[in-house]
C-alpha positions as CSV (number, residue, x, y, z in Angstrom):
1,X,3.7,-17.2,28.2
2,X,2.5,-13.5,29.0
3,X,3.2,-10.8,26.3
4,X,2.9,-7.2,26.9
5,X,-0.1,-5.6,25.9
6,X,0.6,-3.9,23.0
7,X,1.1,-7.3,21.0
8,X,-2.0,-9.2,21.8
9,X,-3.8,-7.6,19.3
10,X,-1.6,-8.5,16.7
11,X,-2.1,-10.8,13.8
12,X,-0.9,-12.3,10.5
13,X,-1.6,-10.5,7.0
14,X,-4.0,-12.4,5.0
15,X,-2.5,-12.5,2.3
16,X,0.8,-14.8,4.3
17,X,-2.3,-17.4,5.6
18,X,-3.6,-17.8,1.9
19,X,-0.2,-18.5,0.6
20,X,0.9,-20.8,3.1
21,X,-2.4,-22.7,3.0
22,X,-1.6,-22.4,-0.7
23,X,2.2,-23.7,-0.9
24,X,0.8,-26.8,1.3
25,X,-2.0,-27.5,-1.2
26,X,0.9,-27.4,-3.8
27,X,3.2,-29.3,-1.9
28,X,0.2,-32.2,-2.5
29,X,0.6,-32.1,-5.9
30,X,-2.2,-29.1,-6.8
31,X,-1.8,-27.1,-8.9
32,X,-2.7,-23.2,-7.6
33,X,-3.0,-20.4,-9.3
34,X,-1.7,-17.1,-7.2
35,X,-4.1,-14.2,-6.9
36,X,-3.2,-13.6,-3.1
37,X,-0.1,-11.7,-3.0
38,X,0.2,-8.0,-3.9
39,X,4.2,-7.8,-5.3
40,X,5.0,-7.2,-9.0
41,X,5.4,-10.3,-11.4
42,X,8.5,-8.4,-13.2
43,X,12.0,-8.5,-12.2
44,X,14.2,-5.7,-11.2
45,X,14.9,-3.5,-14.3
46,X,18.5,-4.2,-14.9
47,X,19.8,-0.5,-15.0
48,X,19.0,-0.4,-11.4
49,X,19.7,-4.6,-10.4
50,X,23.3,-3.8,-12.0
51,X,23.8,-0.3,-9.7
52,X,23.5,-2.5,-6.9
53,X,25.8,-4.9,-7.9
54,X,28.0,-2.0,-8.9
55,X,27.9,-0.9,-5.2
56,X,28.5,-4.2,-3.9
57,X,31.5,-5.0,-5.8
58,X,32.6,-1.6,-5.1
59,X,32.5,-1.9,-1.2
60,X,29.3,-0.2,-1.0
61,X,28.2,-2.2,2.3
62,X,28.8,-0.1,5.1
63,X,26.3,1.9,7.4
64,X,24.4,4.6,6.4
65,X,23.6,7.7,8.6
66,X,19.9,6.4,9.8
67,X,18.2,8.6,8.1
68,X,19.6,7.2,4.7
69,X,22.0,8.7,2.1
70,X,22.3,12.2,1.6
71,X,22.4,11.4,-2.3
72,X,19.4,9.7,-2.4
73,X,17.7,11.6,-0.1
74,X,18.3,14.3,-2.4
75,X,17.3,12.9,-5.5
76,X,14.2,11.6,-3.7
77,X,13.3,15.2,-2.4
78,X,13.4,16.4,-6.0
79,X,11.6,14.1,-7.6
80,X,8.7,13.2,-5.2
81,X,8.4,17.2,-4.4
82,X,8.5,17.9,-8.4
83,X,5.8,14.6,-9.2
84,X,3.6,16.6,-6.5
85,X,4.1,19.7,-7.1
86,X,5.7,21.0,-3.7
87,X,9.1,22.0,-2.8
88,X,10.5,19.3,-0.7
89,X,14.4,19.8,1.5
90,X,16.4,16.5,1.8
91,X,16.6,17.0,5.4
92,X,12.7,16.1,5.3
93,X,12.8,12.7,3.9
94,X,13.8,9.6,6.0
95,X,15.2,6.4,4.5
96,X,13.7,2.9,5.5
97,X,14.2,-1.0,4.7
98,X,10.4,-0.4,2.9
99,X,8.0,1.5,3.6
100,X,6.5,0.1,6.7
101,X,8.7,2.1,9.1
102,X,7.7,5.6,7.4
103,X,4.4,4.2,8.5
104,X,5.1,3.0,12.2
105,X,7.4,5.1,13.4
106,X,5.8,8.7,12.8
107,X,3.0,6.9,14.5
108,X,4.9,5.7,16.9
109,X,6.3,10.0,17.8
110,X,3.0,11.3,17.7
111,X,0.4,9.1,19.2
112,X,-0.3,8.9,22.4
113,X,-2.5,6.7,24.8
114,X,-6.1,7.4,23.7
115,X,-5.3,9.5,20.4
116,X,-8.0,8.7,18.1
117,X,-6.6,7.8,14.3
118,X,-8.6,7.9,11.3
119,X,-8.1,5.0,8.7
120,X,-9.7,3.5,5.8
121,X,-11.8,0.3,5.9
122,X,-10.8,-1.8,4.3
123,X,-7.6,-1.1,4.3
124,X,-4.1,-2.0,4.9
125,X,-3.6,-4.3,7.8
126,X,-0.9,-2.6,9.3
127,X,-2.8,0.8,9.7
128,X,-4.9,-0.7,12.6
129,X,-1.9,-2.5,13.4
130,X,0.2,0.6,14.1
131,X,-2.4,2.5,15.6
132,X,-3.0,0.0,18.5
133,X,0.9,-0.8,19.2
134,X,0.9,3.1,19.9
135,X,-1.5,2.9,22.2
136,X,-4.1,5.0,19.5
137,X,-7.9,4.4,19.7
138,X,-8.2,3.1,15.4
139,X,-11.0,4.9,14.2
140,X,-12.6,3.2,10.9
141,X,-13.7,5.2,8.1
142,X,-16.1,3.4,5.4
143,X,-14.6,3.0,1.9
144,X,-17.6,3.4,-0.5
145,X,-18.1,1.1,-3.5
146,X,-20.3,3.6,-5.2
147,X,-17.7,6.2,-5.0
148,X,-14.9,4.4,-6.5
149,X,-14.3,3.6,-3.0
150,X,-13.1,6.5,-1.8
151,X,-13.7,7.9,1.8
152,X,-17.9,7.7,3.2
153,X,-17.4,11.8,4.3
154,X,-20.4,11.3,6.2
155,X,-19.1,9.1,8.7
156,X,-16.0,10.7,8.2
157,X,-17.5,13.9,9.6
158,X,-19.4,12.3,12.5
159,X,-16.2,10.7,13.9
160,X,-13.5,13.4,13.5
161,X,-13.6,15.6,16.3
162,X,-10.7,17.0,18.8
163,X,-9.1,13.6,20.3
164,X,-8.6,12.7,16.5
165,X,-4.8,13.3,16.4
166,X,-4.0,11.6,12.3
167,X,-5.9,11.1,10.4
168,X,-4.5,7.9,7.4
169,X,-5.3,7.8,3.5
170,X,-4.2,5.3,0.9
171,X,-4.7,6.4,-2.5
172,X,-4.7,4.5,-4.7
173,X,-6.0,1.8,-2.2
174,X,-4.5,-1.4,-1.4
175,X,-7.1,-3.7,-2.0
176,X,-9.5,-1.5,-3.4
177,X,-7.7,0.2,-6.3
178,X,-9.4,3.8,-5.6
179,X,-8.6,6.5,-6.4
180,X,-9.3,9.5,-4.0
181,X,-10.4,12.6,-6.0
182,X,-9.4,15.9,-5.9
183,X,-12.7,17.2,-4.2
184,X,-12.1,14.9,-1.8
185,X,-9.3,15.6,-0.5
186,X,-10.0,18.8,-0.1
187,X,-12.9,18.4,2.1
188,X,-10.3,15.7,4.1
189,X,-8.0,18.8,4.5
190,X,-9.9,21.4,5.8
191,X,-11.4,18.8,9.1
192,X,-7.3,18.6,9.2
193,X,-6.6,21.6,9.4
194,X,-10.5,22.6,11.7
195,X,-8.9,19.8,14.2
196,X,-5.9,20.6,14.0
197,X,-4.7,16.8,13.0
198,X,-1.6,14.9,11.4
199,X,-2.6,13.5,7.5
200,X,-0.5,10.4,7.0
201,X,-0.3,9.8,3.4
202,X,0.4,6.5,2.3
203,X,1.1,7.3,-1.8
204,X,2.6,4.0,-2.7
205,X,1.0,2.7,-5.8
206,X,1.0,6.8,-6.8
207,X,2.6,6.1,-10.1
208,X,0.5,3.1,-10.8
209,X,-2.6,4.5,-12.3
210,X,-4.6,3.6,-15.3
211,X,-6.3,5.6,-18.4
212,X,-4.2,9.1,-17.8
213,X,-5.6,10.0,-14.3
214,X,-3.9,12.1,-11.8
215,X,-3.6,11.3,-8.7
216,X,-3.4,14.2,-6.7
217,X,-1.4,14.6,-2.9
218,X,-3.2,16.3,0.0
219,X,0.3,17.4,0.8
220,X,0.2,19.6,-2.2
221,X,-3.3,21.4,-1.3
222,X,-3.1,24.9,0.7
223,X,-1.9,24.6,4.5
224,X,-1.0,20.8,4.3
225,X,2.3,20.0,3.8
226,X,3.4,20.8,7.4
227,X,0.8,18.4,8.7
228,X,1.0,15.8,5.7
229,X,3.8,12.8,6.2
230,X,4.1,11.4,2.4
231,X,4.5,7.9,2.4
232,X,6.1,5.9,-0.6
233,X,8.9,3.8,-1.9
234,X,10.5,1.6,-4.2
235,X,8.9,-1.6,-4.6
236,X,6.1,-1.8,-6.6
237,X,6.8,1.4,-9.0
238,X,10.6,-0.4,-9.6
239,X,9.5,-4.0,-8.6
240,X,12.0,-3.8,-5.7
241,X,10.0,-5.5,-3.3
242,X,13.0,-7.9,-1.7
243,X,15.5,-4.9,-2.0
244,X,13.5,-3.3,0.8
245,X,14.0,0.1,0.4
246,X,11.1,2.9,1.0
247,X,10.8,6.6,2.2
248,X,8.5,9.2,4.4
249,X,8.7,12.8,3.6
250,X,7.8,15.0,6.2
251,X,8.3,18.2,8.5
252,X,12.2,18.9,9.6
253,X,11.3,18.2,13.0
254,X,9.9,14.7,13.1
255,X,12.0,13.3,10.3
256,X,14.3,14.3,13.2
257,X,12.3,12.5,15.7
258,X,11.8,9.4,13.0
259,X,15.6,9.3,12.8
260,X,16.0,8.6,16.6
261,X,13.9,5.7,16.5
262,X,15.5,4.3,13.1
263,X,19.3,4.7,15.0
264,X,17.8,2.5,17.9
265,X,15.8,0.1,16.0
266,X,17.1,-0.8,12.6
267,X,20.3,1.7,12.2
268,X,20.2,2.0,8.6
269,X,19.0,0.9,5.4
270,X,21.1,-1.3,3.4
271,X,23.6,0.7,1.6
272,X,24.3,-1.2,-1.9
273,X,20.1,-0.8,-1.8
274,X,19.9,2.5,-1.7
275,X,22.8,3.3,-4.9
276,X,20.1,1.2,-6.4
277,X,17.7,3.4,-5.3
278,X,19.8,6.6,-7.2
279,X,19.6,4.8,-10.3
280,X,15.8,3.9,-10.0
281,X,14.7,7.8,-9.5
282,X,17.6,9.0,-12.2
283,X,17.1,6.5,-14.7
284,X,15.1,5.9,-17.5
285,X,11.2,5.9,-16.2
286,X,10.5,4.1,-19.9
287,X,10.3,0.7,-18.1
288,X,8.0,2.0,-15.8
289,X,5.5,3.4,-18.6
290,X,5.9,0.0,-20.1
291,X,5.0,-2.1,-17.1
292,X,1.9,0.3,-16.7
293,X,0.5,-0.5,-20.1
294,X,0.8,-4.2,-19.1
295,X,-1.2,-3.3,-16.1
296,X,-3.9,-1.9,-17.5
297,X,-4.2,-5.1,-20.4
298,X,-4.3,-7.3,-17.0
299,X,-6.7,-5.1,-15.4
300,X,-9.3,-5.2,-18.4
301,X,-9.3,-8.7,-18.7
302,X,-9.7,-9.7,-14.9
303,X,-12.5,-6.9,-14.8
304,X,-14.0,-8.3,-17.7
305,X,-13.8,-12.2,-16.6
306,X,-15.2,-11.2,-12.8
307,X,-18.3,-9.1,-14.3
308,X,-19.0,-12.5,-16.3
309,X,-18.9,-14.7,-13.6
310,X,-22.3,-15.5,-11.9
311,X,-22.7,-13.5,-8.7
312,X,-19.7,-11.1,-8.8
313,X,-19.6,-7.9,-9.7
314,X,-16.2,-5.4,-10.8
315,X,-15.6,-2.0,-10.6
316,X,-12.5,-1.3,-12.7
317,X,-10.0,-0.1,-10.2
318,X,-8.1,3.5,-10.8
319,X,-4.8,2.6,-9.8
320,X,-2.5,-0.2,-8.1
321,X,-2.7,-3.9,-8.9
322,X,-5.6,-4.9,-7.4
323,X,-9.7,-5.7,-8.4
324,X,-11.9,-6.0,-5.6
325,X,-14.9,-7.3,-6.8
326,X,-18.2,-7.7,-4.8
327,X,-19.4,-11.1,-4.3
328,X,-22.9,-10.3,-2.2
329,X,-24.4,-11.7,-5.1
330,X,-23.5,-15.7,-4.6
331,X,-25.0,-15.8,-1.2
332,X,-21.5,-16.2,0.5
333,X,-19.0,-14.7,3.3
334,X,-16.1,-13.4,1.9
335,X,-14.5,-16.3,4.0
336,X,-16.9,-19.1,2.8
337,X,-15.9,-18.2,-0.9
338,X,-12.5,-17.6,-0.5
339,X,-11.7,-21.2,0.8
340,X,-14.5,-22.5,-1.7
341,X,-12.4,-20.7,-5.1
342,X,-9.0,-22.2,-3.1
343,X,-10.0,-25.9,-2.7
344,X,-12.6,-26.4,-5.9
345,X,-11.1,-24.1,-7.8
346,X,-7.3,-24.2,-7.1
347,X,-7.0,-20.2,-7.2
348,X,-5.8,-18.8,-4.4
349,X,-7.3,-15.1,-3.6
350,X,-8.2,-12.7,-0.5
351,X,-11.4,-12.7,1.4
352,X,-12.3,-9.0,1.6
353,X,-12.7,-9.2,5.7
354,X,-8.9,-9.4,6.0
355,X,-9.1,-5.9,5.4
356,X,-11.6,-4.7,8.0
357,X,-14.8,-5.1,8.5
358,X,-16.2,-3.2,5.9
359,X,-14.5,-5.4,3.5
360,X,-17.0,-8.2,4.3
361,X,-19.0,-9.0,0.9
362,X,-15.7,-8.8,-1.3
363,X,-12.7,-10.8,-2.5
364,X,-9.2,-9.3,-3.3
365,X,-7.5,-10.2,-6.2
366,X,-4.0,-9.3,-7.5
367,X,-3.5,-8.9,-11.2
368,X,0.1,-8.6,-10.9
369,X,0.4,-11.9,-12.5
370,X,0.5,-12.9,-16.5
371,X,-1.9,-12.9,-18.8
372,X,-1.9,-16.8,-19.5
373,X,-2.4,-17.1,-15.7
374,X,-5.1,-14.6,-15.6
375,X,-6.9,-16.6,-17.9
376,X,-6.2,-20.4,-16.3
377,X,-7.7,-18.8,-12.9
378,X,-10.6,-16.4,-14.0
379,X,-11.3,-20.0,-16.1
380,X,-11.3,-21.8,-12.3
381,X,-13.8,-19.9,-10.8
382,X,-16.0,-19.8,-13.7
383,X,-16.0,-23.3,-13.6
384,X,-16.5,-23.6,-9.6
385,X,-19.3,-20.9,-9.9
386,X,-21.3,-21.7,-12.5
């Protein structure tokens, strides 16, 4: 069968190959151990479960203007523009079944054939993934261990130039857990602004961050929030993950253009979701405090069992749910160990290459998982390595 050209490329996450070669292993009667999935381990709080069973029983199923609910595009506005520090209008955010179409279709309105884009490597998957179904040229930026793996500004400098049209940051990272820093930023901002690029933000995990750091928004620095698109949403601040239900925040006039493409793609976002998406923003953030301090007691202990385990070596990541260790030291590929740790070891985790080249030489692992499994699986690949 012949597909058009902007599909060939594409592939399966990572993380969906581990778990299905996983669930088949358990299926056999193993018993695995689940590092390979980045989605919180707690349930819905039930202030904001029971406003969407509210809704239901109310009637609340009907469409939605594309763009989402004026209500909760207000309440989004104020508290993402207030958590940033920048004044943000209702009419700038766009509503989404997650996040992934606040990152594909503002893509999707200003790429053309031959753009260059920016993005971090490793990285997110569907950064490349995006890039190349626009017809963009996916320009790979080095994340550097040695600087909490935040941008290599050298490279960074030698590739940006005037075809780059976007330029893509994740902070903190998805796998990496960095954290990009203020300084940063600010050098990121003014090439922006020199070239006269797009910053696509992708601020998901901003809220999950460890030991009182701030994690600042390039949106918020001088002469950036008309060329920033904020990217964030629900599911792993409110452990909403299956709700689907994630935002952009940008200039009037592509939330505009976004909107088009949402009314002939996916129409609207659920609408029982987003009342649940009301309560989440108005109330109590408690829960989400507590959830962080459970985090970070996860996060210590994985850090901790990796940096005594023979041939890896941890950073302890800023932010997210993630460690991504380097494994250089045990004379594998990521590849070779990953599937070693799975079938010896019974712990299923991801090899760093699904996340770009430069990922080669680490493992992903996600700690959003209990501390009795933490344990059982750090316990595994001690066993298998030593």
């Amino acid at each position: 069968m012949s597909f058009a050209q902007r599909t060939t490329h594409l592939k399966a996450e990572g993380a969906y190959q581990v778990l299905a070669k996983a669930n088949q292993l358990e299926a056999a009667g193993r018993e695995i151990v689940h590092f390979e999935i980045g989605q919180p381990d707690f349930d819905t709080f039930p202030n904001v479960s029971m406003a969407g069973i509210k809704a239901i029983t109310e009637g609340r199923t009907r469409y939605t203007p594309p763009s989402g609910m004026p209500s909760l595009q207000q309440v989004i506005a104020d508290d993402a523009g207030k958590r940033r520090g920048i004044q943000v209008k209702a009419s700038e955010v766009v509503i989404g079944p997650g996040a992934k179409p606040a990152l594909f279709f503002p893509t999707l309105a200003l790429i053309e054939p031959g753009d260059e884009v920016i993005y971090p490597n490793p990285g997110f998957p569907t950064y490349e993934a995006m890039i190349r179904v626009a017809g963009g040229v996916p320009v790979a930026v080095p994340l550097l261990e040695e600087n909490n793996f935040s941008f290599d500004l050298d490279v960074f400098d030698k590739l940006i130039n005037k075809r780059t049209r976007m330029i893509i940051l994740n902070s903190p990272s998805n796998p990496t857990g960095g954290v990009m820093p203020l300084s940063d930023l600010e050098h990121i901002a003014a090439r922006a602004i020199e070239f006269d690029c797009w910053v696509m933000s992708d601020e998901i995990y901003a809220r999950i961050v460890y030991d009182g750091l701030q994690v600042p928004s390039i949106a918020s620095l001088p002469g950036m929030q008309s060329r920033t698109i904020i990217v964030d949403g629900f599911s792993k601040t409110y452990a909403m993950t299956g709700w689907r239900l994630g935002y952009g925040i940008m200039p009037a006039d592509l939330a505009d253009r976004v909107g088009l493409l949402l009314t002939h793609s996916i129409g609207s976002t659920a609408q029982f979701t987003q009342y649940a998406g009301v309560e989440a923003v108005l109330g109590q953030q408690n829960q989400v405090d507590s959830i962080l301090i459970e985090y970070q007691r996860r996060r210590d202990l994985i850090v901790a069992g990796l940096n005594n385990t023979p041939g890896i070596h941890c950073q302890s990541p800023q932010g997210a749910f993630y460690v991504f260790p380097n494994i250089k030291g045990t004379g594998l590929s990521s590849n070779e160990l990953a599937n070693l740790i799975l079938e010896k070891a019974g712990v299923a985790l991801l090899p760093g290459s699904s996340f770009g080249e430069f990922g080669e030489g680490y493992l992903r692992l996600s700690y959003a998982n209990s501390i009795p499994n933490i344990e059982r699986g750090l316990a595994k690949i001690q066993a298998v390595l030593k």
